[in-house]
N, C-alpha and C positions, 0 to 999 in steps of 0.2 A: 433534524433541522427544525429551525423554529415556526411557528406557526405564520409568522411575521414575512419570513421570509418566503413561504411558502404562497402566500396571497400575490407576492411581486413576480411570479415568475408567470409565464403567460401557459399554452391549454397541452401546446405542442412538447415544452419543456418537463410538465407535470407527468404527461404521461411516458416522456422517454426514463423518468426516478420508480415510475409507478415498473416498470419493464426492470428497471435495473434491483429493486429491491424484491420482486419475483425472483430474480437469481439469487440474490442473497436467502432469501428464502428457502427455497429450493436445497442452498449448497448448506444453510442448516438443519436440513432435515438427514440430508446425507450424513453430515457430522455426525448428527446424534443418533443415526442408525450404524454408522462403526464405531462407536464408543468412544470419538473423539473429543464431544461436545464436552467444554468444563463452563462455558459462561452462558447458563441457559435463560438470564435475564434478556439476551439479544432477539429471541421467540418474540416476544411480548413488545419492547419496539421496534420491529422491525411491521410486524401486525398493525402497531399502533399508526406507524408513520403512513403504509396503506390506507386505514381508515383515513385519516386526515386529511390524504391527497381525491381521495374517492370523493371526500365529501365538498373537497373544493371545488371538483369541475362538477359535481351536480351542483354547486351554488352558480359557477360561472355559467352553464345552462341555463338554468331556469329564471337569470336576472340579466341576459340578452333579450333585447328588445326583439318582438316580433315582428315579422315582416306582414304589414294590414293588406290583407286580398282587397283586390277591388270589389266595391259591393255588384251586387248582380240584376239588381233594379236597375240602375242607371243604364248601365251598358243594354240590356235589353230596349229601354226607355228610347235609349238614340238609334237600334235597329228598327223600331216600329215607326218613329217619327221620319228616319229615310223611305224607307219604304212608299209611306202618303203623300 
């Protein structure tokens, strides 16, 4: 899949391809441990398309806004000023 499309799909969708091509994975490893495997170019994107999706939900991570704590001055500030 293309890179293109990959940005349009949202965090929940990403990871159920990221799940599904772990199988794929997996069932090429089998392949090529009973000598079934003839198209061993599918190793390498299948790996590839991993990367790419890995590297999208760390971008989708790290470029959600945080949520700002309340500072801790303040809220102190209005315990001490009920108080007196």
């Amino acid at each position: 899949m293309e890179l293109k499309e990959l940005r349009k799909q949202s965090a929940a969708d990403l990871n159920e391809q990221i799940v599904e091509l772990r199988r794929e994975q997996f069932n090429l490893r089998m392949q090529r441990g009973a000598g079934n495997q003839t198209h061993t170019h599918h190793f390498k994107r299948v790996r590839r398309e991993i990367a790419q999706i890995k590297t999208l939900l760390t971008q989708q991570e790290t470029s959600a806004p945080a949520v700002k704590a309340a500072p801790a001055k303040k809220s102190a500030a209005k315990k001490s000023a009920k108080k007196k």
